[in-house]
N, C-alpha and C positions, 0 to 999 in steps of 0.2 A: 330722701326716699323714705316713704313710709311702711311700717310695718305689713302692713294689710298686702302690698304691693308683692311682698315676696314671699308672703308668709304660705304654706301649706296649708287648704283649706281644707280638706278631709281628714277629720279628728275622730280617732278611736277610739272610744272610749268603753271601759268597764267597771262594771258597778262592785264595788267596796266586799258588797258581800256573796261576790264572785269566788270560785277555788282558784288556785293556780292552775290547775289542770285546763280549767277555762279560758285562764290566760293566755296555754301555750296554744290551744287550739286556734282559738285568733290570732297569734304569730303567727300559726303556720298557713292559717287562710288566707291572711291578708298580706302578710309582710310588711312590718312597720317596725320603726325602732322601738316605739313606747306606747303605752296606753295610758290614757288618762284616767285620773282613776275617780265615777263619782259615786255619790252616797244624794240622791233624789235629784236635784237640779244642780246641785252644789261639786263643783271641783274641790276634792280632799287629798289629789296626794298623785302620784303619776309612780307607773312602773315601768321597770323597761327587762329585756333580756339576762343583762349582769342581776336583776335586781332577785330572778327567779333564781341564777345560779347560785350567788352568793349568800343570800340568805333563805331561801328553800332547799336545792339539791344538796348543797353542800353540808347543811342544817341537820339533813336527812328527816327533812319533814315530807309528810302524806301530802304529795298534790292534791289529791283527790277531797280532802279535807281541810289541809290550810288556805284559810281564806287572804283577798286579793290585800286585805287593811293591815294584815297583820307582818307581811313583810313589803306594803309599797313607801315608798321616797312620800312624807306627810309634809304640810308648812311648806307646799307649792308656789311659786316665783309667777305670775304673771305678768302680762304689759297689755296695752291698751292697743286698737288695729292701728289709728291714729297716731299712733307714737314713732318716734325716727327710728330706724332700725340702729342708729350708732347705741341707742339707751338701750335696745335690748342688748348687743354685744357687750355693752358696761352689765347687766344684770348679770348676764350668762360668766362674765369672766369676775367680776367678784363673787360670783354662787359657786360658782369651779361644775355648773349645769352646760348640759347639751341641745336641749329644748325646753323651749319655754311658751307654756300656753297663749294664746290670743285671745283678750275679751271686749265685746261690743256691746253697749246695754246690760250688761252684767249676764253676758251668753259666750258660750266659747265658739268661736270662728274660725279659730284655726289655730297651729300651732309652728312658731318659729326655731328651724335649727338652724346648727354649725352649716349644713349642706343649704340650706334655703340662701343664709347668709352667706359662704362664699361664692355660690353663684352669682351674688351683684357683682362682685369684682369684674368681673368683665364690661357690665355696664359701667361704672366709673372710670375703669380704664380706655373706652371709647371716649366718654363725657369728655376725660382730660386731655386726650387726644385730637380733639376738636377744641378744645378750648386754647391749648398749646396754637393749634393752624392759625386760629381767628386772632392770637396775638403777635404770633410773627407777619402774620397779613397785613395787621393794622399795625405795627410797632410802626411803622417810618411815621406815618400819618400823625399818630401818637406823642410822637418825639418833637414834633412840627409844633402842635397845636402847645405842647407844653414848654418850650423854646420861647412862643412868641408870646404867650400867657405872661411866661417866667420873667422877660424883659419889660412888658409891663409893668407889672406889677414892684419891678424892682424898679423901674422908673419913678412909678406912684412916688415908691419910700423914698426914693431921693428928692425928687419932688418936696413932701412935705418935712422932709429936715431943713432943703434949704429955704426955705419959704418961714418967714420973720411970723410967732405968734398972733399978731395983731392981724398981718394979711391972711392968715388962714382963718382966723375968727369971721375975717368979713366973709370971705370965701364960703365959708358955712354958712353965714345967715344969707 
């Protein structure tokens, strides 16, 4: 399964030289976990909720004056739409990140989280579900065909042990 397939296609985003104050206003309009955070076309850094608490409220900085660059998450983790979603999970769990941007043509498309990804689980879990059926269905058939493959073949080998070099040589040519 590929990225694009689960990924969240409506991407937030706010520009660098945004306030925090701005920040919250689009929390609260929109309700999103994170914004992206750019400076012209360019992805430079992503914010999220903890990111205003932590280091603005608590900072006891001026929303109204602290800009979005100056306390967002910089040195931003992407993946490509194309890409398996197993590689974003490896980026996400060695980043110790909860979403991670999605880029196409060097445009952002969307962005992939924890919630996006464990929503497949249910699809795999049917996949294997079905795949489980389709082998205890076909196991006998399975076992038949590899039975009389298996005697062959192990025929063959006895076959050419007992059979004298010279008559297998002819045998070949």
């Amino acid at each position: 399964m590929l990225v694009e397939e689960v990924m969240t296609r409506n991407v937030v985003t706010i520009d660098s030289n945004d306030t925090v104050y701005d920040a919250c206003k689009t929390y609260s309009e929109i309700k999103v976990g994170s914004l992206v955070v750019m400076n012209r076309d360019m992805i430079v850094g992503i914010i999220t909720e903890r990111d205003i608490i932590e280091r603005a409220i608590l900072q006891k900085k001026n929303p109204t004056k602290t800009k979005i660059r100056e306390i967002m998450s910089p040195h931003i983790k992407t993946i490509h739409a194309l890409a398996p979603i197993e590689k974003a999970v490896q980026i996400m769990k060695e980043n110790n990140i909860k979403k991670l941007p999605v880029i196409l043509n060097n445009d952002i498309v969307g962005i992939i989280t924890e919630t996006d990804i464990s929503q497949t689980v249910e699809f795999f879990s049917e996949a294997l579900e079905e795949l489980t059926k389709l082998y205890n269905e076909s196991k006998e058939d399975i076992e038949k065909i590899l039975e009389r493959w298996g005697n062959i073949l192990y025929n063959l080998k006895g076959l050419k042990k007992s059979v004298e070099p010279k008559k297998l040589q002819m045998i070949e040519k």
